[in-house]
N, C-alpha and C positions, 0 to 999 in steps of 0.2 A: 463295833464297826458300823453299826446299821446308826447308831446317832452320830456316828461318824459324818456319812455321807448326808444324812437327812438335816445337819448343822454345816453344811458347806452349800445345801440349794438352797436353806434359806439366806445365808447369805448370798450365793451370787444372786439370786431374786432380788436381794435389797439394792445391790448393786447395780445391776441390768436395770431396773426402776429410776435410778437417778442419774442413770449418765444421761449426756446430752450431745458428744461427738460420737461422729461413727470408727473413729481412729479407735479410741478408747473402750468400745462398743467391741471389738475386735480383741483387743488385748485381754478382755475379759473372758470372752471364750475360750481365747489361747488356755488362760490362766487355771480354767476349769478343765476342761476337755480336751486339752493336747496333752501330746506322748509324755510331756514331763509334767501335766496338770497336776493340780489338789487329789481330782477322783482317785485317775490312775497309784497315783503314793498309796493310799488307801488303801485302793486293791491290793495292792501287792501283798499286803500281808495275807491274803484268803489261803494261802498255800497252810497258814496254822489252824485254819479253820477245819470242823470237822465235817464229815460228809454231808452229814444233814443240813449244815449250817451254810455251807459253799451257795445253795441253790437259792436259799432263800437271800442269801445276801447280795447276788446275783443280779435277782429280779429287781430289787431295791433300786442298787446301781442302776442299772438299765432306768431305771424309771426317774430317777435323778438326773441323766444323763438327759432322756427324752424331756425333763421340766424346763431344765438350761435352756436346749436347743432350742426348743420353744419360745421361750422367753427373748431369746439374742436374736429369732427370725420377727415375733411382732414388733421388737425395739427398731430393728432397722428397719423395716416397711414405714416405723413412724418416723425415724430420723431422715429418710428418704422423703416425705411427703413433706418435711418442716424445709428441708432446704429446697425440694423442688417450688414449694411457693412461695420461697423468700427470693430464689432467683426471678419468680414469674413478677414479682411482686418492683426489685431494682430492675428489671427490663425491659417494662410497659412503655408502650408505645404511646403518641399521642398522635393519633392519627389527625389531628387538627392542626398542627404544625406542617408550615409551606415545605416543601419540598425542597432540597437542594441542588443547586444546580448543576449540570451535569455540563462538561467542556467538550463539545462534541469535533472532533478533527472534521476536514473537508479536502478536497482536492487541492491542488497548488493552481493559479491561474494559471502557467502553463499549459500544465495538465490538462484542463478543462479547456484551453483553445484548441489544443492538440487534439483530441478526442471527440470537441466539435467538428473539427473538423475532417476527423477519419470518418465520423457517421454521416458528413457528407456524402462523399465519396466514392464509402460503402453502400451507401441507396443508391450510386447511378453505377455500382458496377466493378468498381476498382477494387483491387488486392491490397490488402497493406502489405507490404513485405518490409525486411530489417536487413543490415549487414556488417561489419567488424568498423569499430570506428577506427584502429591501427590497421591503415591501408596499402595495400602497394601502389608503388609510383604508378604502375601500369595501367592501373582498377582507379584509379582516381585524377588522373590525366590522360596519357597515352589511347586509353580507350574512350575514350569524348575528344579526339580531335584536337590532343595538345601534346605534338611530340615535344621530347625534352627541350629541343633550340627555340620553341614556339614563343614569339615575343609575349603573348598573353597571358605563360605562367609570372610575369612580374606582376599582376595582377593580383596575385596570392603570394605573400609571406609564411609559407606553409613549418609547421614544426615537425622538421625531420627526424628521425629515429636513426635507420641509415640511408644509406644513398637509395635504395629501393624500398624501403617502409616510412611510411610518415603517418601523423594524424590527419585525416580524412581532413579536406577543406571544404568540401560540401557533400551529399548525398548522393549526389550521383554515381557515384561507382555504385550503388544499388542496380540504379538500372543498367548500368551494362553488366551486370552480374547477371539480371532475370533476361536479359536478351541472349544473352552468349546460351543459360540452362535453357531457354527453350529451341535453340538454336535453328531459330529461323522458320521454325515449321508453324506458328501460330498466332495470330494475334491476343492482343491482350490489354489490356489496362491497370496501371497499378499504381499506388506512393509510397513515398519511404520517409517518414518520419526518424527523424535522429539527431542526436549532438553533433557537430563539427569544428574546428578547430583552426583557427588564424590568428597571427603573430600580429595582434593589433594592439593597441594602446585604450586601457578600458576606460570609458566615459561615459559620460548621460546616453547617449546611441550607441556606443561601439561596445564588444566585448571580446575577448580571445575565444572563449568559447559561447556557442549559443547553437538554436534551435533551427532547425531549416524541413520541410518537408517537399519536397519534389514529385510533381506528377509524371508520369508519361503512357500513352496511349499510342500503340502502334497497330496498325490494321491497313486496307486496301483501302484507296481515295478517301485517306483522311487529309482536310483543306483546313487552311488558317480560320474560317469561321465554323470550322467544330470548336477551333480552338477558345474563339473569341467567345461563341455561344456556353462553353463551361467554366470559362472565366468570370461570367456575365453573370451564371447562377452561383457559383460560389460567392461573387461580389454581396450582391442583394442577401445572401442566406446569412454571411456575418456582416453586416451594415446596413440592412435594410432595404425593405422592395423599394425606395426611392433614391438608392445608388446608381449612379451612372458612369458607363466606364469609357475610358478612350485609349487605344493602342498608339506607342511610337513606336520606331523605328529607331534600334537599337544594334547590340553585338554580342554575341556570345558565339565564342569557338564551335560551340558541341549543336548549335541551329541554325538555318537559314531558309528563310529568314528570321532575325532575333525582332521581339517585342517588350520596349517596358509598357506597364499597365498601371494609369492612373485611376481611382476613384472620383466623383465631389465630394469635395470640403462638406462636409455632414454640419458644422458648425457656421459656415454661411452658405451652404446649400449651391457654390459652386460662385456666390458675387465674389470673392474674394476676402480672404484676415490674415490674421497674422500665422495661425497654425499653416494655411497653405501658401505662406507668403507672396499673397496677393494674385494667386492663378486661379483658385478657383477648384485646384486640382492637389491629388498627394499620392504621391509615388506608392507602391506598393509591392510588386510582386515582376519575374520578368520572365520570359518564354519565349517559344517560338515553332520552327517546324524542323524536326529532326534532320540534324548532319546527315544528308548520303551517306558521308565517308562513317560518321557513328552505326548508321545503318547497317554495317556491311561489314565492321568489327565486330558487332555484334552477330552477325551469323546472319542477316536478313538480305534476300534481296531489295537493293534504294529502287530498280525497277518495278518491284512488285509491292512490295509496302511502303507507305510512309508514314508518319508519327507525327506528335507535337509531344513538347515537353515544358514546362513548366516549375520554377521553383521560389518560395516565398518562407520567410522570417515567421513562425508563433510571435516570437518579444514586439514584433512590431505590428502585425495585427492585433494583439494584447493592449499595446502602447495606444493606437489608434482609437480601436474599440473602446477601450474605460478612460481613456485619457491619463496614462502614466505618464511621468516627464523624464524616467530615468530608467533606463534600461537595468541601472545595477540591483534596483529596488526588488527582480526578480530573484537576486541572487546570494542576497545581504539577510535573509530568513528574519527579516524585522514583523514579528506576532503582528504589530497592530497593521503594517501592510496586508498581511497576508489574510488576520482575520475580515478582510472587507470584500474578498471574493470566494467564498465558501460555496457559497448558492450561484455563482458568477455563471 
């Protein structure tokens, strides 16, 4: 039995020597040293062995067993080290080689006038506030000065839901939202940025839905040249300190007096071209000084408070600003448009 054992390590030894995967490296130890290994067979006969014999053949084994194990832990430490520097070896880096380039997203133009424009805003004081773009009739006419018979709702092609929900036509049911919640006890400043929605026919300028942000400022003897003078700094901040602005004389249900609000032609500095067809001037944004009667829906007394309010297009400050020619170009997610104002 003892050349038994002592002709099975030298063979796994010769074994263990020559392999070269660790799969097989494995199987060999199995083959020696598990429950159903070479050793074990062996053993099992000790049960004929005789007392004296059992201990010493014992030892042997054990000593057999410990040559193996030995043997199958420095094989794998070496088969470990041959593959760890054959992987080092395929996945060298060449650190000389340019870099790849990396596609990095950006804001939407949108976005980015929107956002100008709240940080305007924000520095002189104003609330952004939001509100449901599915509005009630009430919240989006009724409360700015337009009961239902009002010749001025033909104004708006509005898409109705039912007879008392539709899609918002502009932002303003915002602020009579913040005027009704503060109800009347406080002045305040604030705009409402958000989508709106009219039954228009989409073209170079038009679209069913688009972007509108609305100011409104309500406090104690607020006068049309508060209004003019923050119109004047919004001007200059997106078109430049050599903007100049001029107010007409306009309409809007929810103010009076209503103002539209021109720029100069930034492109002939006010002589006249084609972009401002031949004025000198370009439409932009329109306002004016809060409805009494809005006043007073809102919760405020029109004696004791009065406002201005103001509301203006992002797509056409956008349009203006970089010289877009197409309103849909915001909305048609063409890459090579959009990657051209990233940084914008």
């Amino acid at each position: 039995m003892k050349e038994q054992l002592e002709a099975l390590q030298q063979e796994a030894l010769a074994k263990i020597n020559d392999v070269n995967e660790m799969k097989n490296l494995q199987d060999i130890r199995v083959a020696y040293l598990g429950k159903k290994g070479s050793i074990t067979k062996v053993l099992k006969g000790m049960g004929k062995l005789s007392p004296e014999e059992r201990p010493v053949i014992g030892e042997v084994a054990n000593n057999v067993r410990n040559a193996i194990t030995e043997a199958v832990e420095e094989k794998a430490a070496e088969l470990e080290e041959i593959a760890l520097n054959k992987q080092l070896e395929e996945e060298t880096i060449d650190v000389t080689l340019p870099g790849r380039k990396v596609n990095v997203g950006g804001p939407h133009l949108l976005t980015s006038i929107v956002e100008e424009i709240e940080d305007l805003f924000i520095g002189m004081g104003y609330e952004v506030k939001e509100g449901p773009e599915v509005e009630t009739d009430y919240y989006n006419f009724e409360a700015l000065n337009l009961p239902k018979d009002h010749p001025a709702r033909d104004m708006q092609d509005s898409f109705y839901i039912t007879n008392e929900l539709l899609l918002r036509t502009h932002t303003s049911p915002v602020q009579a939202r913040t005027m009704e919640a503060y109800k009347g006890q406080k002045p305040f400043k604030m705009i409402c940025p958000g989508k709106v929605y009219r039954r228009d026919s989409d073209d170079a300028t038009h679209s069913h839905q688009f972007t509108q942000i609305e100011g409104l400022l309500v406090d104690k003897n607020v006068r049309m040249s508060d209004l003019k003078g923050t119109l004047d700094k919004f001007a200059k901040h997106m078109f430049g300190e050599d903007r100049e602005i001029r107010l007409r004389p306009s309409f809007f249900p929810f103010t009076e007096p209503s103002v539209e609000m021109d720029i100069s032609c930034k492109v002939c500095n006010g002589e006249g071209c084609s972009i401002c067809k031949g004025t000198g001037w370009i439409e932009i944004l329109g306002g004016g000084m809060v409805h009494p009667k809005v006043l007073e829906m809102g919760g405020y007394d029109p004696k004791v408070y009065s406002g201005f309010a103001f509301g203006m297009g992002p797509e056409r400050i956008a349009m203006l600003k970089y010289g877009v020619s197409d309103i849909r170009s915001f909305y048609t997610n063409d890459i090579r448009f959009l990657k051209q104002y990233h940084h914008a």
